[in-house]
N, C-alpha and C positions, 0 to 999 in steps of 0.2 A: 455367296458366302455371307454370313453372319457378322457383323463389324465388329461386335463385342467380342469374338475371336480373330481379329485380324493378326493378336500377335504372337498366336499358336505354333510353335514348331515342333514340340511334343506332344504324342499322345499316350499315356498312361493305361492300363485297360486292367480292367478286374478279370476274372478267368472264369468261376462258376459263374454263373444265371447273368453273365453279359455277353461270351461269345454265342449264347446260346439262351434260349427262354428257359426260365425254373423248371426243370422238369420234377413232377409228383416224385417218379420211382427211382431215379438218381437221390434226390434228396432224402428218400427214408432209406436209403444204402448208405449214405453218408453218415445221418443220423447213428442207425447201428453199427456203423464201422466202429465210430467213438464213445459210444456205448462199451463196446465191446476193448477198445482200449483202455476204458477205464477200470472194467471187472478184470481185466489180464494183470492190471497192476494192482488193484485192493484186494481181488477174492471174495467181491460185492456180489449179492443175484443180479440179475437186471430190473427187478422192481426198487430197491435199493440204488442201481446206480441211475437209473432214469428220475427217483425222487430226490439225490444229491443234486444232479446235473439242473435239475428244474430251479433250484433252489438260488443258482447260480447266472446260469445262463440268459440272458436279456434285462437280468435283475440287477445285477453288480460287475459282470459283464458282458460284454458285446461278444466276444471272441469265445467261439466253441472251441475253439483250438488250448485257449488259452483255459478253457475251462476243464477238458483232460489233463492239459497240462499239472493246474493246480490239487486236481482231486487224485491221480495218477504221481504224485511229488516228482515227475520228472520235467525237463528244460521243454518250453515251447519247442522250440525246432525238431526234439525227439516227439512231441505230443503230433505234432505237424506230418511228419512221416510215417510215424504207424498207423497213426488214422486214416491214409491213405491205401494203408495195404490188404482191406478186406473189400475192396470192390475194385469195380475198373468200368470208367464214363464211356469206354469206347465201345461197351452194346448197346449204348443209348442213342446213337448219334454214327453219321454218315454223311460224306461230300457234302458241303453248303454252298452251292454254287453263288448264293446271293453273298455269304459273306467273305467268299473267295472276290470277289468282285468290289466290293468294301475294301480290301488290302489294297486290292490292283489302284482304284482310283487315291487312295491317301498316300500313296508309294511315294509322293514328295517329302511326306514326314517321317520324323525319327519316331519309332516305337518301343514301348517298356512295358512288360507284364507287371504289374503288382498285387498279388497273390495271397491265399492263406494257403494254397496246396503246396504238393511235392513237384519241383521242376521236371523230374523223371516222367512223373503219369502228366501233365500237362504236355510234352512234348510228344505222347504216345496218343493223347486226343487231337490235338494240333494236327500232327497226320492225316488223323482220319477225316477230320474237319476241309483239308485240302491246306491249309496256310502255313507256308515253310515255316519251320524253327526260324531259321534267318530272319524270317521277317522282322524281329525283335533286338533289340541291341544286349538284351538282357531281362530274364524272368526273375524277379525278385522275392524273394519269401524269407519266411523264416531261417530257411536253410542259407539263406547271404547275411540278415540284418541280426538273428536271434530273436523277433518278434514279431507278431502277426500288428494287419491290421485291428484296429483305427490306431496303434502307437504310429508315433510319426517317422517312425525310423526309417522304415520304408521309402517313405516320401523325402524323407531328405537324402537319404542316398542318392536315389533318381537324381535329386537339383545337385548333388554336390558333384556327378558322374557329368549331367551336360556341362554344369556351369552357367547356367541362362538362371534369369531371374523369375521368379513364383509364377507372373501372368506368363509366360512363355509354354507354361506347360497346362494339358487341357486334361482332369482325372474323369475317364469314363468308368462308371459303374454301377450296381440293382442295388446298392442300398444305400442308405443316406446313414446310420450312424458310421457305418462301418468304411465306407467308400468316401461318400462323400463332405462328410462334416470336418474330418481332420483336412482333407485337401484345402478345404476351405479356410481353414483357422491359417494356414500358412500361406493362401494367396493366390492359389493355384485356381483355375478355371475349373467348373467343373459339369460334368453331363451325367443324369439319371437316365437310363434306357429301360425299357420295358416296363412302363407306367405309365398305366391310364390316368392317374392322378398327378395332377400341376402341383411337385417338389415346392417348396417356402422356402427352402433350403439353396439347392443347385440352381446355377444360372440357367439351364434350361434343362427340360422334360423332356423326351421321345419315346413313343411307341414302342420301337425296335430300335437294336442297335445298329440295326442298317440304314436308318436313318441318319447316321453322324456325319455322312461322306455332306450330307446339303447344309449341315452349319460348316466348313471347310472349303468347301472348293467353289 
């Protein structure tokens, strides 16, 4: 175990590109998913909604969700759901024995998804992935707090549901504005997975997310 985690009893987990490595053709399904929810609600072409979206997204902000939302005038949580509805992760992906094995050994701690997706398709991946729904005390998203990551809503839900104080809880996740920086402004420990590059930011760096169970146990 890692001493600077000695007082971990949560673990937090992001859902895309942490249970799993970024994959190319998931991400350009994603991508057009919310393309494609922004022209359903402006009656944009897609050269048009791709030159709004650019205009917004990583520029003023972080959250693609958040960015349908704004350009589409409807609530995050609805931006959060449709976008969800023109693809499905589970032809991407099959049994992970290694990160079925991952569960098994952190099984003494409590778990919380916190999310930008739909709790529905994430529990339909989950499956297939092999790691019970159960595993989790609760998936959090826009559809619980009204707002995607990096707001902190999320994250203070989580703290105000255990009741433990900010170091008690450990946020794993693949990106640092969106994952990891807000965990951080409030206290909370935090893990970058799937980066070859040493995080400035997060308290430690790992290759794979299967690496977390050795800062832990």
């Amino acid at each position: 175990m890692n001493l600077l985690f000695a007082s971990i009893k949560i673990l937090i987990w992001d859902f895309d590109g942490t249970f799993y490595k970024q994959n190319a053709g998931l991400f350009g399904e994603v991508r057009e998913s919310e393309y494609r929810a922004i022209m359903n609600h402006t009656g944009w072409t897609r050269e048009k909604t791709i030159e709004e979206f650019k205009k917004l997204h990583k520029v003023t902000i972080q959250s693609a969700t958040v960015v349908v939302a704004k350009l589409s005038n409807i609530s995050i949580a609805e931006a959060a759901v449709e976008s969800e509805r023109y693809f499905d992760r589970r032809k991407y992906f099959h049994r992970d024995p290694r990160l079925v094995e991952l569960f098994n050994t952190l099984a003494g701690f409590r778990h919380f998804i916190l999310a930008n997706g739909m709790i529905a398709k994430h529990n339909e991946t989950l499956a297939v992935l092999g790691i019970p729904v159960g595993t989790f005390e609760e998936d959090v998203t826009a559809e619980t707090v009204g707002v995607t990551k990096p707001d902190p809503a999320g994250f203070l839900y989580i703290m105000k549901k255990t009741g433990l104080a900010p170091d008690a809880h450990l946020m794993i996740g693949d990106r640092e504005s969106v994952d990891i920086v807000p965990a951080k402004a409030l206290g909370m420990h935090t893990c970058l997975v799937w980066s070859e590059t040493k995080s400035t930011i997060a308290d430690v760096t790992l290759p794979s997310v299967y690496d977390v169970a050795q800062l832990l146990v």
